[in-house]
C-alpha beads as a LAMMPS data file, in Angstrom:
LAMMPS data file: protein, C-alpha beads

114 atoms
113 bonds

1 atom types
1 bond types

-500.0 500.0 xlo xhi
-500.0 500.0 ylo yhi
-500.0 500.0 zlo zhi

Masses

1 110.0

Atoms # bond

1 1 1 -475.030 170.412 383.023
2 1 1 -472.730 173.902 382.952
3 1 1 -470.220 174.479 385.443
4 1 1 -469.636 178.582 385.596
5 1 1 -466.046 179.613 387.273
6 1 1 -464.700 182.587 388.902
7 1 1 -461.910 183.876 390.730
8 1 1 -458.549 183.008 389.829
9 1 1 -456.329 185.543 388.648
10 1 1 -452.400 186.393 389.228
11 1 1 -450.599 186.573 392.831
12 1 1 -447.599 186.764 395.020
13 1 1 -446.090 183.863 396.619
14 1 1 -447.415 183.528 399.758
15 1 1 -450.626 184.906 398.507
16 1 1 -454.312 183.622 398.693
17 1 1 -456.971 183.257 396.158
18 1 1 -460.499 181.978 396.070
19 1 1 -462.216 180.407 393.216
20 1 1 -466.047 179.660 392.678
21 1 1 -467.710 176.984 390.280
22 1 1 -471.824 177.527 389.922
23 1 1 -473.314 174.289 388.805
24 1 1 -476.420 174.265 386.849
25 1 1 -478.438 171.198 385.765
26 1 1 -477.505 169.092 388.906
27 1 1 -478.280 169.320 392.399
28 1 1 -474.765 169.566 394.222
29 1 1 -476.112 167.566 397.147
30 1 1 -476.160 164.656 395.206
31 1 1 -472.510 164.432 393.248
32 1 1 -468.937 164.492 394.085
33 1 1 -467.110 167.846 393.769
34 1 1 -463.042 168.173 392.621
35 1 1 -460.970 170.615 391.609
36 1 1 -457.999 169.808 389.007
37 1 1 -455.168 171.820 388.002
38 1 1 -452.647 171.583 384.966
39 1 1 -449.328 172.803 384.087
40 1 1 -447.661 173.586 380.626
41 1 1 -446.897 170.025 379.169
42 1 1 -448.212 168.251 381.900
43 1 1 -451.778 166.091 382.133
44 1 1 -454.399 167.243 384.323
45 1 1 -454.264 165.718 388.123
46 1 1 -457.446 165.953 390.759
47 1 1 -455.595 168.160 393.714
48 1 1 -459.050 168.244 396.148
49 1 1 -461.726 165.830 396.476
50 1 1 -464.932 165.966 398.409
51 1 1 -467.318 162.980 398.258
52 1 1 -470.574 163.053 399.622
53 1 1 -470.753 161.898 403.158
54 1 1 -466.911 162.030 403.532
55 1 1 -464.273 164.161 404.645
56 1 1 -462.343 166.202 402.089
57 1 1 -459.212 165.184 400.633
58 1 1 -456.623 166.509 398.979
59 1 1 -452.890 166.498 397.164
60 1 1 -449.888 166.109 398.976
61 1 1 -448.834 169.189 397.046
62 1 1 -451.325 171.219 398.693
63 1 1 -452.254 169.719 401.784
64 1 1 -452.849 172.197 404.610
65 1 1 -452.941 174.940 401.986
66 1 1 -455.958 174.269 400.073
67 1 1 -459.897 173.724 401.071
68 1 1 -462.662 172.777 399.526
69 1 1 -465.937 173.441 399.878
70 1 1 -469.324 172.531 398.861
71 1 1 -472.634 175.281 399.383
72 1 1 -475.627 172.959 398.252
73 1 1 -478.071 176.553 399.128
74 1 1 -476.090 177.907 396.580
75 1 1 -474.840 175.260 394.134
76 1 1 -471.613 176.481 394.135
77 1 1 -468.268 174.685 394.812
78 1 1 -465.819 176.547 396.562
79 1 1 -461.796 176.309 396.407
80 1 1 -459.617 178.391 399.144
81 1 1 -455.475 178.613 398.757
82 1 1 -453.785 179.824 400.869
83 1 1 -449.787 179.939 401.447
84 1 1 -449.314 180.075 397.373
85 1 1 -446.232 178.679 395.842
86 1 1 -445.154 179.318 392.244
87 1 1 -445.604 175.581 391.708
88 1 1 -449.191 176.162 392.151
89 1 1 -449.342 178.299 389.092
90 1 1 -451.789 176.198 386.328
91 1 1 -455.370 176.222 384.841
92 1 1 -457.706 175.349 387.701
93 1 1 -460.705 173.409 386.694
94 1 1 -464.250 172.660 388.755
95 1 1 -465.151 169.285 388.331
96 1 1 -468.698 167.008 389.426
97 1 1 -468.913 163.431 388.976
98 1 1 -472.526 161.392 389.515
99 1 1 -473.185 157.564 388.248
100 1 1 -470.254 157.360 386.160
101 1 1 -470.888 161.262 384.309
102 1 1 -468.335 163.769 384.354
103 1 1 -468.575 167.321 383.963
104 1 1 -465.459 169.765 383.405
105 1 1 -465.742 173.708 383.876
106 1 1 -464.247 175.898 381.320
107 1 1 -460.493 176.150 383.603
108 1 1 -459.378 179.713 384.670
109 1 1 -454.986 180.168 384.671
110 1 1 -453.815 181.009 388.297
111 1 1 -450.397 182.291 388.317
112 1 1 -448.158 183.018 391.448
113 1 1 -445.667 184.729 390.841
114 1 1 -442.089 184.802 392.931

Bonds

1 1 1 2
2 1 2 3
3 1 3 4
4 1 4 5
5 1 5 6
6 1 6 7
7 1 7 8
8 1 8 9
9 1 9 10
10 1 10 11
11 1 11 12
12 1 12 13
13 1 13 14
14 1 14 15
15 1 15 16
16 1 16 17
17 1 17 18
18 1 18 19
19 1 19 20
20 1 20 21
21 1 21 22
22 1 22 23
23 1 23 24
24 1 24 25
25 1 25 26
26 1 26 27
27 1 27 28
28 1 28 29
29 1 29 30
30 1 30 31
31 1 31 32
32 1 32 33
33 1 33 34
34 1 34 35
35 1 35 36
36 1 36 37
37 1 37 38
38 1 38 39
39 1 39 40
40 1 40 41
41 1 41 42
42 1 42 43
43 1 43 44
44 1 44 45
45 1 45 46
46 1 46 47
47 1 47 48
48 1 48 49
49 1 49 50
50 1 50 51
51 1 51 52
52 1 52 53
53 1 53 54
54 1 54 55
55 1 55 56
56 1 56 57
57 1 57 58
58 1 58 59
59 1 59 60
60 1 60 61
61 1 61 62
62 1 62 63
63 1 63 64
64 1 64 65
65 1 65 66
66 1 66 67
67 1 67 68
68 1 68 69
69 1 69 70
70 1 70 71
71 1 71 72
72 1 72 73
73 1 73 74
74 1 74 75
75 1 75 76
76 1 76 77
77 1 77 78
78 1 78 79
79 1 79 80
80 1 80 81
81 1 81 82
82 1 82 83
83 1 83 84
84 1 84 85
85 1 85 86
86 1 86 87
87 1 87 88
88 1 88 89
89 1 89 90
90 1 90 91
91 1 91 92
92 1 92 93
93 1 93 94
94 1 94 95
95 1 95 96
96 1 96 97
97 1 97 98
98 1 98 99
99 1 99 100
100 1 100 101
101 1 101 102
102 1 102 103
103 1 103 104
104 1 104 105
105 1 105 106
106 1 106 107
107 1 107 108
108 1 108 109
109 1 109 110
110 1 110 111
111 1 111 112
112 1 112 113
113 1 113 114
């Protein structure tokens, strides 16, 4: 199982960035999908969440800011956010989950600036 990122990258507050995770080795119609962030010093936290046959959840940090997404055609999990805040700056990291496995892409640093 490889997870492949993109997108990412530096931005103003009040900015918008996408990021892309290509999954090989598992059909994405059949796991979970979540994307996890982590700050300098901090441990990793789960900040969107989309299980199969359920609606999409997400942090209280970036509720009505962030989206995910899931394109089975495509086997690629999506991650829009919008309304940036230099709080959001971390390593973003793709992440699939299916009978108890638990696959990680590589992270990519997002950084808002003020």
């Amino acid at each position: 199982v490889q997870l492949l990122e993109s997108g990412g990258g530096v931005v103003q507050a009040g900015g918008s960035l996408g990021r892309s995770c290509l999954v090989s080795g598992l059909a994405l119609s059949s796991v979970d999908v979540f994307w996890g962030r982590q700050e300098p010093g901090k441990e990793r936290e789960v900040v969107a969440t989309l299980r199969r046959g359920s609606s999409a959840m997400y942090a209280d940090a970036v509720k009505g800011r962030f989206n995910i997404s899931r394109d089975s055609a495509k086997n690629t999990i999506h991650l829009q956010m919008n309304s940036l805040k230099p709080e959001d700056t971390a390593i973003y990291s793709c992440n699939v989950r299916k009978l108890g496995a638990s696959y990680w892409g590589q992270g990519t640093q997002v950084t808002v600036s003020s």
